[in-house]
C-alpha positions in Angstrom: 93.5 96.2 88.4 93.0 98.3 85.3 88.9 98.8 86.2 90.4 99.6 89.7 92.9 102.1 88.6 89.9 103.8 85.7 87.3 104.0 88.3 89.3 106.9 90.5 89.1 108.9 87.8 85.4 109.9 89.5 87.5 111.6 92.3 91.0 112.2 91.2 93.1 113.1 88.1 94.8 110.7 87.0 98.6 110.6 84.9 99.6 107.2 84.4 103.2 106.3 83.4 103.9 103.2 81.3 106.5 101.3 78.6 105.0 101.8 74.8 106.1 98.2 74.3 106.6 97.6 70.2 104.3 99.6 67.9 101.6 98.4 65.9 100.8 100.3 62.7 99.0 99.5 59.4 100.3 98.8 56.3 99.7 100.3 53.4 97.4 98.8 51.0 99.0 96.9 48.1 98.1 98.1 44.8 95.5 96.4 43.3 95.5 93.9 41.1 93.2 93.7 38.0 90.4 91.2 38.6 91.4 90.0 41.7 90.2 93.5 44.2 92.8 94.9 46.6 94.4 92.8 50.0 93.1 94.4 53.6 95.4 96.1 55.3 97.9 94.3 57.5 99.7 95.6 61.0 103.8 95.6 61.2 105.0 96.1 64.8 108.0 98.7 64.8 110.8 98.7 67.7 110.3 101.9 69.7 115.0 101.7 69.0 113.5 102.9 65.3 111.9 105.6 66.0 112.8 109.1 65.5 113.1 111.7 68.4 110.4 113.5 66.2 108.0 110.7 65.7 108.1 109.6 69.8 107.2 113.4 70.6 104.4 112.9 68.2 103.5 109.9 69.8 103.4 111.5 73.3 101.4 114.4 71.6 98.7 111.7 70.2 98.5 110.0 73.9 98.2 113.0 75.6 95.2 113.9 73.7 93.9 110.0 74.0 90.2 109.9 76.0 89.4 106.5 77.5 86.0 105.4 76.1 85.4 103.7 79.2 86.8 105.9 81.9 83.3 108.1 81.9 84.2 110.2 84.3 84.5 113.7 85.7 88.4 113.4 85.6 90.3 112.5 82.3 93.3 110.0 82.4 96.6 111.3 80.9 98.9 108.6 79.4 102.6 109.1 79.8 105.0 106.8 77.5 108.6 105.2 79.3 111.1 104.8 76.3 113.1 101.9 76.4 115.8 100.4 74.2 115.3 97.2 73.0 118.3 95.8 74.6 116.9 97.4 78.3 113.4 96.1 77.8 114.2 92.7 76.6 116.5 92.7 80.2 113.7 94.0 82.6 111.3 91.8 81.3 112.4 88.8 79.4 115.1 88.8 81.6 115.1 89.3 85.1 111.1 89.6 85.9 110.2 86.5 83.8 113.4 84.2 84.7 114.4 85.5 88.3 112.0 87.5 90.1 108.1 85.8 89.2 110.0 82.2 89.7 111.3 83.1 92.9 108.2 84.9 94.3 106.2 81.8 93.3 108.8 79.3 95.4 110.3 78.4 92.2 114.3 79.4 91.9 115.1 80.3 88.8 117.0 77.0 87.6 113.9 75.3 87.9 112.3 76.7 85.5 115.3 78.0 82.9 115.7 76.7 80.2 119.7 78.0 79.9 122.1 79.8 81.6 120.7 83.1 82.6 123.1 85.7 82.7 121.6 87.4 86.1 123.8 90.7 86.3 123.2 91.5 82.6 119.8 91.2 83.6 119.9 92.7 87.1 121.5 95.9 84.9 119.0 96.1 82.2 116.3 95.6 85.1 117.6 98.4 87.8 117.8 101.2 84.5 114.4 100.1 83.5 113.2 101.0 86.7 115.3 104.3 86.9 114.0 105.5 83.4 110.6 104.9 84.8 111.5 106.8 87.8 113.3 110.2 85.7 110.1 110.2 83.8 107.7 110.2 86.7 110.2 112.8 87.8 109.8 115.2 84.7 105.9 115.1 85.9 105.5 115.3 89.5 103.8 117.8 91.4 104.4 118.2 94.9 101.2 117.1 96.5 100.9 114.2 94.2 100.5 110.7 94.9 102.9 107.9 93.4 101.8 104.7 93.0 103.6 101.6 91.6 102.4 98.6 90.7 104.1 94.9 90.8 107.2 93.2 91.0 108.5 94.5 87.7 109.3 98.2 89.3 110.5 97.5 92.6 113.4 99.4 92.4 111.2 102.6 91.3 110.6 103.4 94.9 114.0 104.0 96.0 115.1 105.6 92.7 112.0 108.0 92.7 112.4 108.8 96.4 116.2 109.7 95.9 114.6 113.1 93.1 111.6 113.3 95.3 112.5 113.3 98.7 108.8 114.0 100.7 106.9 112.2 97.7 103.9 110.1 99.0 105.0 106.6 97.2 102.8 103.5 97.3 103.9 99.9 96.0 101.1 97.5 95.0 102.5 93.4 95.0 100.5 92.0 93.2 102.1 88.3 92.9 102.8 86.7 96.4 105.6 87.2 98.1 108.2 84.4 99.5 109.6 83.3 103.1 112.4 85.1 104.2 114.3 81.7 103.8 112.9 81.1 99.9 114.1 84.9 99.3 117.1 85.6 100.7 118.6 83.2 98.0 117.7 86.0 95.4 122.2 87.7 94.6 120.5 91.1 94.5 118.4 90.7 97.7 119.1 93.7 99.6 119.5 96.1 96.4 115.6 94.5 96.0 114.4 94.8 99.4 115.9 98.7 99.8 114.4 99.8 96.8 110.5 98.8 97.8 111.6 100.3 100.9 111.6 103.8 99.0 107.5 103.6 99.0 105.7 104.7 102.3 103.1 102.0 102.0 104.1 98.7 100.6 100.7 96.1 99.9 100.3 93.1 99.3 97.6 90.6 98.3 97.1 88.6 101.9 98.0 89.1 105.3 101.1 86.2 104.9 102.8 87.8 102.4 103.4 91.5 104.2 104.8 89.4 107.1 107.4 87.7 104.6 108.4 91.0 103.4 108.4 92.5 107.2 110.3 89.5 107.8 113.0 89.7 105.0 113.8 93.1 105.8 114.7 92.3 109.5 116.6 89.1 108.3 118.3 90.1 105.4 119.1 94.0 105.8 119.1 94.0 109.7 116.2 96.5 110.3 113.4 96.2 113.2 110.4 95.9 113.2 107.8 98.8 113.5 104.4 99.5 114.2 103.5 96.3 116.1 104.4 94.4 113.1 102.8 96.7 110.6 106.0 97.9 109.6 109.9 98.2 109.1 112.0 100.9 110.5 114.3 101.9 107.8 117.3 104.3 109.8 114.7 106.2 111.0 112.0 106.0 108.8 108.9 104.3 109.0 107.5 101.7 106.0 103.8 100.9 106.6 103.0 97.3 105.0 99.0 96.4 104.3 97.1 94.3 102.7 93.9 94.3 100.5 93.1 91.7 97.9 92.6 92.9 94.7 88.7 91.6 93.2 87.2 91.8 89.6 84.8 94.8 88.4 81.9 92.6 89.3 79.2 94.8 87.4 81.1 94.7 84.4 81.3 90.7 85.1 77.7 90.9 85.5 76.8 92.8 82.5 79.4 90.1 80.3 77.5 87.3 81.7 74.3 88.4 80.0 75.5 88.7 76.3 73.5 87.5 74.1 76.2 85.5 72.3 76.6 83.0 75.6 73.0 81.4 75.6 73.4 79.3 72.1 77.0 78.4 73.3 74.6 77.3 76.8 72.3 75.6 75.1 75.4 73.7 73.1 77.0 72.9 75.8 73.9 71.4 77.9 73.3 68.9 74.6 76.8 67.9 73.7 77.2 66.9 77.8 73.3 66.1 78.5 72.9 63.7 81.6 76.7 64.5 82.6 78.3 66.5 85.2 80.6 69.3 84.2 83.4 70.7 85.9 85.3 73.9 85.1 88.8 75.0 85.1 91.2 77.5 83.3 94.6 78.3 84.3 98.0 79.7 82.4 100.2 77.0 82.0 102.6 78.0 84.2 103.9 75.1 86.6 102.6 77.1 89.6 99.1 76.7 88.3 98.3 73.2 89.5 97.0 72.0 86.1 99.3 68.6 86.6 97.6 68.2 90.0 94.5 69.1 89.1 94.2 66.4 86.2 95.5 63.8 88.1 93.2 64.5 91.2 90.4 64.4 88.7 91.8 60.8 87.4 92.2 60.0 91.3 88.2 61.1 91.4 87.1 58.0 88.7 89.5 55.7 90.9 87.9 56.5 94.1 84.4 57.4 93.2 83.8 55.0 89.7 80.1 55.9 89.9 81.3 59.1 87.9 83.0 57.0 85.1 80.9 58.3 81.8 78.8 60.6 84.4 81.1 63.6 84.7 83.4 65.3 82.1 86.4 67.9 83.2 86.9 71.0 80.3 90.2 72.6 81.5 90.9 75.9 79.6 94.4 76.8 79.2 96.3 79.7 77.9 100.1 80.8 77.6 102.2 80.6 80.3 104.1 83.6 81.7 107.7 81.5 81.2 108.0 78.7 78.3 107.6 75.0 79.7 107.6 72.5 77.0 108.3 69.8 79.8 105.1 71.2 81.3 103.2 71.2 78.4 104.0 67.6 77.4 103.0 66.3 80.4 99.6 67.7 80.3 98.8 66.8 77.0 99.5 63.1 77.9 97.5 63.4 81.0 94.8 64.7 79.1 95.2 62.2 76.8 94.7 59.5 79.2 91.9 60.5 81.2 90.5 62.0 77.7 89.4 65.5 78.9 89.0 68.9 77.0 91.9 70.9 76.4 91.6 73.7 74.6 91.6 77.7 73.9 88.4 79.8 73.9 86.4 83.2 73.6 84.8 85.3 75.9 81.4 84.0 75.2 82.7 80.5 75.1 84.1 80.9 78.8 81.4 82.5 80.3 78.6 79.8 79.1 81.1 77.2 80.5 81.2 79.3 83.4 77.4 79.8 83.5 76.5 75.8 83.0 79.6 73.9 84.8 78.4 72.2 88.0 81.5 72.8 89.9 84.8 75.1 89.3 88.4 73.7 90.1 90.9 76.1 90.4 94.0 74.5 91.8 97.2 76.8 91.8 100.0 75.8 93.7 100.9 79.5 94.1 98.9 82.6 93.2 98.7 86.2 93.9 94.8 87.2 92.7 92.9 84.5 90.7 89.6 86.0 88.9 88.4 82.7 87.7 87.0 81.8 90.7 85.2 85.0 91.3 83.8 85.4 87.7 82.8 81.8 88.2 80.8 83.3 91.7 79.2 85.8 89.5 78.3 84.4 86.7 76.5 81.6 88.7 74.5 84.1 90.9 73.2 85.5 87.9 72.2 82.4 85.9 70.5 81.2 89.6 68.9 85.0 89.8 68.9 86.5 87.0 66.4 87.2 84.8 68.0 87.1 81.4 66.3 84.0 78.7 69.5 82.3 79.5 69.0 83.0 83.8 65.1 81.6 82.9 66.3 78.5 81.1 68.6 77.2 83.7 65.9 77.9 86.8 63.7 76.5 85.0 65.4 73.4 85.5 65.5 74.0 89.6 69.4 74.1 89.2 70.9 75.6 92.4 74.1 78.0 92.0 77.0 75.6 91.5 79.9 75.2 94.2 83.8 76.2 94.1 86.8 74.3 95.2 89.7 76.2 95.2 93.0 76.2 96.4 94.3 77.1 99.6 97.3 79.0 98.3 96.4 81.8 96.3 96.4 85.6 97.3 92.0 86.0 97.6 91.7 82.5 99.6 91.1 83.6 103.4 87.9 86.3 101.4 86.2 82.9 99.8 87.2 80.8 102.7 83.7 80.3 103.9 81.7 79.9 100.8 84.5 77.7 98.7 85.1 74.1 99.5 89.4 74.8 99.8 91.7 72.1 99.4 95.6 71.2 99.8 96.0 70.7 95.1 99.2 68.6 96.6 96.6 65.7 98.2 95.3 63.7 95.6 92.9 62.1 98.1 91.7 65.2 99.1 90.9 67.2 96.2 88.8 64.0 95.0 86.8 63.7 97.8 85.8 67.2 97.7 85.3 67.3 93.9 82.6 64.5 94.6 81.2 66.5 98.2 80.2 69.3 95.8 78.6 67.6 92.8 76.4 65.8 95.6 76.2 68.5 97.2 72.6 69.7 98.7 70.8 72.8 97.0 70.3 74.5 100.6 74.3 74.2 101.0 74.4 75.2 97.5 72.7 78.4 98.5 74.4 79.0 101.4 77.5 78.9 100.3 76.9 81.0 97.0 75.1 83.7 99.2 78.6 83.9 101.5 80.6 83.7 97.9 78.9 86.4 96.1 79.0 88.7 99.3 82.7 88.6 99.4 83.2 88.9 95.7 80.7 91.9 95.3 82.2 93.6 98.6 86.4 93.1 97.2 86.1 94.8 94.1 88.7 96.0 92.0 87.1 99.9 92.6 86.9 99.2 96.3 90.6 97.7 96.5 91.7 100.8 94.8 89.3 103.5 96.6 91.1 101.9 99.8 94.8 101.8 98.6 94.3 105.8 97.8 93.2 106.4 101.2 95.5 104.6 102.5 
């Protein structure tokens, strides 16, 4: 999203409007001490609540003036700051976005995942004046002419509240999570109040095709409006709400470039010793319960059942990193899987990825419910340049006649129908399944290999965060 949003500052001036968050600034040195040399420098975070009225303005005076090293463009991009209390922020988005709203959007109601009582008005409150702070700011900014565009589930209230100060405002809502069945979403309390305020925008988007129809459909089901457009729309008392969709990709040159670094090809060469005369597959996923890591360690036990030629032949290395909402039950539960079928399970660098990326024989990504996933499209890249590249690393593995590796993913995340034809997609609920496709693409042939990589890198190359961007402006 962020490349996305930087690369339209080639053609437009940008302003974008955000939440500080907490502060990080140095410590002062501690004096030194005789004989021992002075400490380095630490970082405390300070709580925007303790700041003065002076020190935020010089804060907005030092991100005014910021320049994006990487934006290199004609247009600069002009950072804005939201204040929030603490007591506001913690509500927006310890509160209602992480315990109500992601949850539900992922078919998970909130007292599945909680882990006590939530107090959902308290939240609802702190969430709605989030979103109205966001909107009076954009307010104290806004040119007529301008265009507005919000991103995600965290301000979908904004539209509304900005639409209410700026009547003829051209307002755009990006989703970037999925987005439920009218039947999983109308058991939000503060569905309407939800559902009105995204209705502020003009264009509402979404990820996928199936989750603008939910959204169509919630509106007509739970607020009473029609349909409009053939379908591609909701008629709000008189006004018309466009809904779209256009996945959101990775900035595949920059993917490109990262897959060349020089610090990946020892980690390679590591990797290709330590597992030599093995198959490996590749996964990382959050540990979020919506991520399929339970199902995706259990279809690979399911794989050494079924197919025991791969006992001691093939080796899964799951990556994992923190999940959105805590899950200690979720967390247990992997760690004994792992410990049973005695996979990897572990944190690691960017250099450390991409050579797993760049040497794995398959990816597995297996979410039960996702929005964009750029595993599987780094994965994509990263093969095609290792197959036709012409980095040492790229030389090393063709030298070895090693054909680009296939993908199986799931069939329920947001960029599934772009891959559908180059990735091998699977239900992650059927064991069975997912096994006997796991075992299709490590014997898989090279032409298929080929053929299906060719269709992969196509689509990832062609749905690129700039392009998903450049087409959301014109829109």
């Amino acid at each position: 999203m962020h490349s996305g949003i930087r690369s339209l500052s080639a053609t437009h001036k940008q302003i974008i409007v955000a939440y500080t968050g907490d502060i990080h600034a140095h410590k002062p040195s501690p004096p030194e001490i005789v004989g021992g040399g002075g400490a380095a420098p630490g970082v405390e975070t300070i709580s925007p609540d303790s700041l003065t009225a002076e020190e935020k303005k010089e804060l907005e005076a030092q991100m005014a003036g910021y320049s994006d090293p990487e934006a290199g463009h004609e247009h600069e991009i002009t950072y804005i700051p939201v204040w929030l209390n603490d007591k506001t922020a913690r509500g927006h988005y310890d509160g209602y976005c992480k315990t109500t709203l992601w949850p539900l959007f992922h078919y998970l109601l909130w007292q599945d995942v909680a882990t006590e009582i939530q107090s959902h008005e308290a939240d609802f409150n702190a969430y709605s004046d989030a979103n109205l702070k966001y909107a009076e700011k954009l307010f104290e900014i806004y040119q007529p002419g301008d265009l507005i565009w919000i991103q995600d589930y965290h301000l979908l209230l904004a539209p509304k509240y900005f639409r209410n100060l700026a009547p003829d405002a051209h307002i755009g809502l990006f989703v970037h999570t999925p987005f439920p069945s009218s039947e999983v979403f109308r058991c939000l309390p503060k569905r309407k109040e939800i559902l009105d305020g995204m209705l502020g925008a003009n264009l509402v988007c979404f990820q996928t095709y199936s989750y603008g129809r939910h959204f169509a459909s919630s509106c007509i089901r739970v607020c009473g409006y029609e349909s409009a457009m053939g379908g591609s729309g909701v008629d709000v008392s008189g006004q018309v709400v466009e809904i779209m969709h256009c996945p959101v990709g990775v900035d595949a040159n920059r993917v490109q470039v990262d897959c060349q670094r020089p610090g990946i090809k020892p980690k390679v060469d590591a990797l290709r010793s330590l597992y030599q005369g093995k198959k490996i597959i590749i996964g990382r996923d959050k540990l979020d319960v919506v991520k399929g890591v339970v199902q995706k360690l259990k279809a690979f036990e399911k794989l050494l059942l079924d197919f025991p030629q791969w006992r001691g032949n093939v080796v899964l290395i799951q990556v994992t990193s923190p999940a959105l909402t805590d899950s200690p039950k979720l967390e247990r539960q992997v760690s004994e899987l792992v410990a049973h079928i005695n996979g990897d399970h572990q944190h690691i660098k960017k250099d450390e990825f991409y050579a797993l990326l760049s040497v794995a024989d398959l990816a597995l990504i297996t979410p039960l419910r996702d929005g964009m996933n750029t595993t599987s499209m780094e994965f994509v890249l990263c093969q095609q340049e290792v197959s036709k590249g012409t980095s040492q690393l790229a030389r090393d593995l063709q030298a070895t006649s090693r054909a680009p590796s296939p993908l199986v993913m799931s069939e329920f995340m947001g960029i599934s129908n772009t891959m559908s034809k180059g990735a091998l997609q699977i239900n992650p609920w059927n064991l069975g399944d997912v096994a006997a496709c796991i075992h299709r693409g490590l014997t898989m042939s090279d032409d298929e290999k080929w053929a299906r990589q060719n269709t992969l890198y196509e689509a990832v190359t062609t749905h690129t965060s700039h392009t998903w961007a450049a087409v959301l402006v014109k829109s």
